[in-house]
C-alpha positions in Angstrom: 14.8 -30.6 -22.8 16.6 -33.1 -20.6 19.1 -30.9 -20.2 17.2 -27.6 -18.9 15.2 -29.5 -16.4 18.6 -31.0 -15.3 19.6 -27.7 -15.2 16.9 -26.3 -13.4 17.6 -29.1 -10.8 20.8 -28.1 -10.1 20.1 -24.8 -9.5 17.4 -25.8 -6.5 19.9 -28.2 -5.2 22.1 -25.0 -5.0 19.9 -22.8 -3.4 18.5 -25.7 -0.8 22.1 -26.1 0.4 23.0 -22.7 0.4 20.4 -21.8 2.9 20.9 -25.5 4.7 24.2 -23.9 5.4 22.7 -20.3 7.3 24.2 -18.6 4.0 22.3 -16.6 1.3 23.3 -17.6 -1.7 25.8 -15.4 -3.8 24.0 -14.9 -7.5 27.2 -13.3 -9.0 29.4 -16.9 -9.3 26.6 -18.6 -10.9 27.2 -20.1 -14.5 25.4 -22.9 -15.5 23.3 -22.4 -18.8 20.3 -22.0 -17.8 17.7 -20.1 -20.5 17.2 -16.2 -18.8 13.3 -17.1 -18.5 13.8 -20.7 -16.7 16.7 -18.9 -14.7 13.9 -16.0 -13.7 11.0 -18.2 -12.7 13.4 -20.3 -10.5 14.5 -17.1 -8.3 10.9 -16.2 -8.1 9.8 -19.8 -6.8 12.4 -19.6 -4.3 11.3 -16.1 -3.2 7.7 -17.4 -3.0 8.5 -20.3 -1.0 10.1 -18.1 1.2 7.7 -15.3 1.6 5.4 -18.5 2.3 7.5 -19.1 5.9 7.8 -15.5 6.4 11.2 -14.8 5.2 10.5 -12.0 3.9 13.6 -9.7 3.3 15.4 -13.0 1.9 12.5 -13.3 -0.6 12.8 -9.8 -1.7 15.9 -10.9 -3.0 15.0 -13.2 -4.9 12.5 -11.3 -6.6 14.9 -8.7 -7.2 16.7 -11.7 -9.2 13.8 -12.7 -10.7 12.9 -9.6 -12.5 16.2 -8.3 -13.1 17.1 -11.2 -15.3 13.3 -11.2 -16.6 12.4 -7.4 -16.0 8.7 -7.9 -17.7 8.1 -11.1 -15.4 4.7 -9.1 -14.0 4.0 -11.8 -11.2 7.6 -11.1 -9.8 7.2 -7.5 -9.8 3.6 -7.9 -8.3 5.2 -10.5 -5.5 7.9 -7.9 -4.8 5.6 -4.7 -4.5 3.4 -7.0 -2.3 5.9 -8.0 0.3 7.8 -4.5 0.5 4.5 -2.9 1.4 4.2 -5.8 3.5 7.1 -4.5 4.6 6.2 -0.8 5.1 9.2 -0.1 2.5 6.9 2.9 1.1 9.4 3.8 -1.6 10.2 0.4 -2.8 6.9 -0.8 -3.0 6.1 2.6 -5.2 8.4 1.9 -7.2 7.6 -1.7 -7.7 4.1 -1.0 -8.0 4.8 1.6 -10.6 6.7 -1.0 -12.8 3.6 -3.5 -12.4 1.3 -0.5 -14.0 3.5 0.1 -16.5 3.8 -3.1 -17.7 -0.1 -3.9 -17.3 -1.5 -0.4 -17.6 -5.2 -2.1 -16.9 -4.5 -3.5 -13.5 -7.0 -1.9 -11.3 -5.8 -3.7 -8.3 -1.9 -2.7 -9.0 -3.0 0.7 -9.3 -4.9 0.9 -6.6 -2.1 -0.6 -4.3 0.1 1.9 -5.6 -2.3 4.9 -4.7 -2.6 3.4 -0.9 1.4 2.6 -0.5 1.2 6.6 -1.9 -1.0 8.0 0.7 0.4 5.5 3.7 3.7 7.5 2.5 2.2 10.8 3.0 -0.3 10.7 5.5 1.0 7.5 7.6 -0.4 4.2 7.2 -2.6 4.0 10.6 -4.1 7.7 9.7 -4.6 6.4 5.9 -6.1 3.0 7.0 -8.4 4.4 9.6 -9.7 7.7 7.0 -10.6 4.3 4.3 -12.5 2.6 7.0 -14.3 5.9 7.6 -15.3 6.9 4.1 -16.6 3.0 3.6 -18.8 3.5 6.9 -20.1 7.0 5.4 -20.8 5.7 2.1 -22.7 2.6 4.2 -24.7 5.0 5.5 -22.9 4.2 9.2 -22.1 8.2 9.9 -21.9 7.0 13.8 -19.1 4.6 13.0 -17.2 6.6 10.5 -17.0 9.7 13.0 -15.3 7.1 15.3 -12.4 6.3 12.1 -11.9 9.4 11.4 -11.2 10.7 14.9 -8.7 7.8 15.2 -7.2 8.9 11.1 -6.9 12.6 13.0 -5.1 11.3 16.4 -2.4 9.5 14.4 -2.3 12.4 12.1 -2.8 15.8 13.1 -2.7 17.8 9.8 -4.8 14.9 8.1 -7.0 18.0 5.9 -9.2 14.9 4.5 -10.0 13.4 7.7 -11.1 16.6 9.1 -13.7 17.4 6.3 -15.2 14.0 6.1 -15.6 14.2 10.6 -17.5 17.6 9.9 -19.4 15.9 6.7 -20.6 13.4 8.8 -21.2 15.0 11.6 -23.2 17.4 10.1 -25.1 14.4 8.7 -25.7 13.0 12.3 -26.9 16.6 13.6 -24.3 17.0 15.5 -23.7 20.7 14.5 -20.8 22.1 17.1 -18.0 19.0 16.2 -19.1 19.6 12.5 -18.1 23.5 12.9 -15.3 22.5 14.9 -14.0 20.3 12.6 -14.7 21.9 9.1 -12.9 25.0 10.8 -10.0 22.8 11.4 -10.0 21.6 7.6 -10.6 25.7 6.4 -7.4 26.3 8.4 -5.7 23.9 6.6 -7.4 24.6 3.2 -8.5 28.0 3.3 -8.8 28.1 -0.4 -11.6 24.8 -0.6 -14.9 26.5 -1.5 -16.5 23.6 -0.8 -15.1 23.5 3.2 -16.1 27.0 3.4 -19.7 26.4 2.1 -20.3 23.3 4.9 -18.6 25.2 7.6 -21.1 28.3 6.9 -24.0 25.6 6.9 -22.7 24.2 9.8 -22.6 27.6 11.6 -25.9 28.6 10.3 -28.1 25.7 12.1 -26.2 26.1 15.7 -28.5 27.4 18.2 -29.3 31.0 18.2 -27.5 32.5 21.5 -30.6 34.4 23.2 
């Protein structure tokens, strides 16, 4: 017992001088007997107390450490999806995201995370943020405000198919008939086989006014 926390002690005594000296620390020449788990939570402590100070890309590699030697230590894997999304490093944070749902296949909030990084990846994070706020200020019953998010999700993307229904959806909802037609024709262009676009855009259409 003595001996691992002695252990343990050297190794942050290590690390603290490593970085005291502007180096990262080399993992490779390291050979003390330290126990794989001990070993594991001591990278991920260090890569926590840097992500703390903002060091991020030198945490990262800790974390890396961390769950390479302990590859089901979940709270590394969640601290590394965490900061390369953090990051906007959309691939790495799928696939540490991916590994956190595997290994706890009832995390709600990993798998949500992992569906965000997901869309950020294919529709850009500003377009992605902004269509969330809007569908939140729909479903609040805010139709004003989320015509206002989703015009911003449609300026950062321009193909954003989503963004253009939900601007004619609530549109429509506010009465405002023309931007609803313009918009759902904009979201038929782009999904011309959605019978559900199709049947809002005709709705739309049908209550403009007549021309006389």
């Amino acid at each position: 017992m003595r001996y691992a926390f002695l252990a343990l002690s050297l190794v942050f005594l290590w690390v603290s001088l490593a970085w005291a000296d502007g180096e990262a620390p080399s993992f490779a020449p390291y050979s003390i007997d330290v126990p794989e788990e001990g070993y594991a939570q001591v990278m991920f402590d260090q890569g926590y107390n840097l992500y703390q100070v903002g060091r991020k890309e030198e945490a990262i590699q800790f974390f890396i450490e961390a769950v390479t030697t302990k590859p089901d230590f979940v709270k590394a894997w969640i601290w590394l999806a965490r900061t390369y999304q953090e990051e906007d490093m959309y691939d790495e944070a799928i696939w540490a995201w991916e590994k956190v749902v595997k290994l706890e296949p009832e995390n709600q909030q990993a798998r949500y995370f992992l569906q965000k990084v997901r869309n950020w990846k294919q529709y850009g994070k500003d377009a992605w943020e902004n269509y969330e706020r809007g569908i939140v200020a729909l479903e609040r019953g805010e139709p004003y405000d989320a015509i206002e998010y989703f015009k911003k999700a449609i300026e950062a993307n321009k193909t954003f198919d989503k963004a253009y229904y939900w601007l004619g959806i609530a549109s429509f909802r506010t009465g405002d008939y023309h931007n609803a037609v313009w918009a759902l024709e904009k979201y038929t262009a782009l999904r011309p086989d959605d019978a559900t676009g199709q049947y809002w855009l005709k709705e739309a259409r049908s209550r403009l006014p007549k021309a006389k």
